[in-house]
N, C-alpha and C positions, 0 to 999 in steps of 0.2 A: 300585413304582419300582425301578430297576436297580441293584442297588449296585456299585461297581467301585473299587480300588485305584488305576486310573491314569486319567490326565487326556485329553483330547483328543489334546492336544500331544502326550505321551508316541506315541502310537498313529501320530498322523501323523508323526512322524518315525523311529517303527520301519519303517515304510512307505516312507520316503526310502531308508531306510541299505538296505534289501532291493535300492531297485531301482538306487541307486548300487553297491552291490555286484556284483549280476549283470549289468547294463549296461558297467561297467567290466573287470567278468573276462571276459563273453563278447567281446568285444570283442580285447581280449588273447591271449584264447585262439584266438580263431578267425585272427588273424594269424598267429600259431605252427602252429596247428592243422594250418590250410586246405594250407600249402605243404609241410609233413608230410607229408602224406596222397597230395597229388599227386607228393612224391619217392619216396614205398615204391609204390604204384602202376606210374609209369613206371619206376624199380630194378628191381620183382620179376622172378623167373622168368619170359621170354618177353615183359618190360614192352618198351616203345619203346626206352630207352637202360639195356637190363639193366644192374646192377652189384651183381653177389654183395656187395661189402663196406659199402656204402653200406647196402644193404638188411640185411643179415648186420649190422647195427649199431645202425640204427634200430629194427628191428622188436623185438628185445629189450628196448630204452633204454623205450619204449614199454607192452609187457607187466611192465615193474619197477615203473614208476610207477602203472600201472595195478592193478594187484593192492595197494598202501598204502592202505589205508581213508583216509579223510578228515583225520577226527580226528586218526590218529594223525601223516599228512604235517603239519598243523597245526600240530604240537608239534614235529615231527621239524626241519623249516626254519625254525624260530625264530630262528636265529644267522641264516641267508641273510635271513630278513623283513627283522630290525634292519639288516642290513648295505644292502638296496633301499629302507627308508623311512624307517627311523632310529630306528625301535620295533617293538615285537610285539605290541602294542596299541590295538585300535581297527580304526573301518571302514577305513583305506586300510590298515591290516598286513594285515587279513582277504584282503585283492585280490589280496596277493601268492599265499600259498598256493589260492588258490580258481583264480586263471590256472592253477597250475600241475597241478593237479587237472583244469581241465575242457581246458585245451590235447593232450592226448593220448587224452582222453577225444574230441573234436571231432575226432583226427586219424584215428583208428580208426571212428570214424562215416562221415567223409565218404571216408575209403577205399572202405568199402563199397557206398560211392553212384555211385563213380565204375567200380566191380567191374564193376556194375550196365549199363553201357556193352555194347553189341553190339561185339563184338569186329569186328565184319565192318563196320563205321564207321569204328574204326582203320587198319584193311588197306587197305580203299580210300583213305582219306588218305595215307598211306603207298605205295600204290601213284603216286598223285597227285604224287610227289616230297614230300608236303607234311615242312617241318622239325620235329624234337621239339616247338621251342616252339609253332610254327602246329597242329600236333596238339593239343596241351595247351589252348591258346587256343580254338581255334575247333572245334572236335571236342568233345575229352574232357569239357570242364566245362560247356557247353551244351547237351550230353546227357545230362548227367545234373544242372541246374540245379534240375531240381522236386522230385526225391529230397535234394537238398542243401540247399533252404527245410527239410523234415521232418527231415533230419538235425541240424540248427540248432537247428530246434525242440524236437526232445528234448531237445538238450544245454542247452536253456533251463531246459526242466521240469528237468531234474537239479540244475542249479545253485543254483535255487529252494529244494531240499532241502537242498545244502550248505551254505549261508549260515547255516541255523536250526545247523547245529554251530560255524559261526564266533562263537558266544556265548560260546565259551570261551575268547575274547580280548580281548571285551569289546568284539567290533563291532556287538552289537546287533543290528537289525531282528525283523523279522516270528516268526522262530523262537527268539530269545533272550527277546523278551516275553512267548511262552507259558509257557516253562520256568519263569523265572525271577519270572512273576506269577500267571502263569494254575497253574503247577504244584507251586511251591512255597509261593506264598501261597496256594491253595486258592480265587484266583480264577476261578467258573466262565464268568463273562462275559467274558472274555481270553482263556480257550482256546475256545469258540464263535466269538466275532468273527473271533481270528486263523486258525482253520480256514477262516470264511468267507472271508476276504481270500486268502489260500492258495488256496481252490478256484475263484474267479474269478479269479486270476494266470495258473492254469495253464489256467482253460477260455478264458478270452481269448488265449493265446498257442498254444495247440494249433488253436482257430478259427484265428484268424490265421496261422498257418503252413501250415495244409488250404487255407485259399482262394489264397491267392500261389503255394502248389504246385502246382495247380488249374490259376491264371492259365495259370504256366512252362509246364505240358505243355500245355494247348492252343495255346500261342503255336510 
């Protein structure tokens, strides 16, 4: 027989808080993210509506946030947490730092998705008369639509990972029950199951972003 420390319950609602977590920050992030991505983009050098200072402003604001490990943004926006939820504890504090973690992480991805674009796509729109926005709209992001399901998709998988350090706030799920049962009570059947739940998270969402990507390009 199996011996374990925690309850069913316990297990299915570490499970909840995981996927309210990454549902709710990807979500978040990818609103911030997405329009990010497509301003440094159309800004940069030789973009559609160049602009040195827009670009000159973002792209740094971006690599600053990007180089703070997790953890330690975690800690670091605690005042801003309390100040967006009205605590630094628990699964919706975790939301706040984890959006802002995976929103620049999202924008720098789907930048490259959209990199990815034939230049010679743009030109012709643009030859066409077409407007910044009719570019942006009907051009630039419908060509690169199947690369930006995969883009998603990582930042999914990544998220997944982040969450397990949001236990140091006390929001729980999938990665704070290993630690905190499986690793410090020397539960082996906690850190098994939760690996297992972990690696069909990420093999279902990596499926699942391969075949929609799939779909996008041959559509």
């Amino acid at each position: 027989m199996i011996s374990t420390s925690i309850t069913s319950d316990q297990f299915m609602l570490a499970i909840y808080q995981t996927i309210h977590m990454v549902s709710i920050s990807l979500l978040l992030g990818s609103i911030i993210g997405i329009p990010l991505a497509v301003l440094l983009v159309v800004t940069k050098p030789g973009g559609v509506i160049e602009n040195k200072w827009i670009y000159g402003i973002l792209n740094p604001i971006i690599n600053i946030i990007r180089s703070v490990p997790f953890i330690i943004l975690l800690v670091a926006i605690i005042p801003f947490t309390k100040l967006i939820v009205g605590t630094s504890i628990g699964t919706s504090a975790a939301i706040v730092p984890l959006t802002i973690y995976i929103a620049p992480y999202i924008g720098r991805l789907v930048e490259n998705s959209l990199l990815e674009v034939n230049p010679g796509i743009i030109e012709a729109a643009e030859a066409m008369g077409a407007t910044p926005y009719q570019i942006i709209r009907y051009f630039l992001l419908p060509e690169a639509y199947g690369s930006l399901i995969l883009s998603i998709t990582t930042a999914t998988i990544g998220l997944i990972g982040a969450t397990a350090m949001a236990g140091a706030v006390g929001a729980g799920g999938i990665g704070d029950l290993a630690i905190v049962y499986g690793y410090q009570r020397f539960d082996t059947f906690v850190v098994v199951s939760t690996v297992i739940v972990l690696v069909i998270f990420v093999q279902g969402i990596q499926s699942l972003g391969n075949v929609l990507a799939r779909k996008a390009r041959r559509n």
